[in-house]
N, C-alpha and C positions, 0 to 999 in steps of 0.2 A: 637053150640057145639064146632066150632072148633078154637072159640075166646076164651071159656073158655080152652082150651088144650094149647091156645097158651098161655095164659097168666101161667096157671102151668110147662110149659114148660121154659118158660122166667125166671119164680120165682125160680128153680131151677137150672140156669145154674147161677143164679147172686150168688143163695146161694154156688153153687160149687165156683165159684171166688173168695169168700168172706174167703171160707178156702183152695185155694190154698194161697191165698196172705195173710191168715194169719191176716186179718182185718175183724172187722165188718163192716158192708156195715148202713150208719142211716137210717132209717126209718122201719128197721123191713122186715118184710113180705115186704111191698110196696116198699121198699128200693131196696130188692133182686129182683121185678118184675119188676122195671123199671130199674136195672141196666142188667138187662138180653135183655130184648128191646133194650136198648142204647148200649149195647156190640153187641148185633147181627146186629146193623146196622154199627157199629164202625169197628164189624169185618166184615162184608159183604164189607164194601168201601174196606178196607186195603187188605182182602186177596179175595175177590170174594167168588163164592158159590159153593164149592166144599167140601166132607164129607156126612156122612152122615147129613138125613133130618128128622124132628119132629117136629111137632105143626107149620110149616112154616119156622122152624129156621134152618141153615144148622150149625151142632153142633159145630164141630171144632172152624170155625171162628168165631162165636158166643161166645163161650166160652175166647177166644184169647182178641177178644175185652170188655168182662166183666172186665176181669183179667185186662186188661188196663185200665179199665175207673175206677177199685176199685182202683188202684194204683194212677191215677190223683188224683180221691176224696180223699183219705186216706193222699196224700202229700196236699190238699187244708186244711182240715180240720188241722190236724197237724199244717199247720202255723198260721191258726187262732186261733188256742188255744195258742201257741206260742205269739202269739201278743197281747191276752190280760193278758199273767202274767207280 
C-alpha cells in the first residue's frame, strides 16, 4: 500500500510542477509520476529532508526539484523541436 501512496504521491507533485512552471510534463500521467520521483530525489540531494513528509517524499524539496527537472526537460525538448525545423 504504501508504494501505491508513494507513487500518487510523486504523480502529483510532478503534476503541481508542471503547472507551476507552466509546462506539460511528456508522458502524461507517467510523465507526472516519474518527474515527481526524479524531483524528490533531485530535491532531496540539493536541499536535504526537511518539510513536511508524504508517501516517503519530504514535499518542499520534492516539489523544488520537480519544478527543476520540468524546467531541464521543457528547455531539452524546446531545442529539439528547434533543431528539426
Amino acid at each position: 500500500m504504501s508504494f501505491l501512496w508513494s507513487l500518487i504521491v510523486g504523480g502529483i507533485i510532478g503534476w503541481i510542477a508542471g503547472l507551476i512552471m507552466g509546462r506539460d510534463i511528456p508522458g502524461g500521467i507517467i510523465g507526472n509520476i516519474i518527474a515527481g520521483f526524479v524531483g524528490a530525489w533531485l530535491g532531496g540531494l540539493l536541499l536535504g529532508s526537511w518539510g513536511p513528509e508524504m508517501g516517503g517524499f519530504y514535499i518542499l524539496p520534492a516539489l523544488i526539484g520537480a519544478v527543476i527537472l520540468v524546467f531541464i526537460v521543457s528547455l531539452i525538448m524546446g531545442s529539439m523541436r528547434r533543431g528539426r525545423s
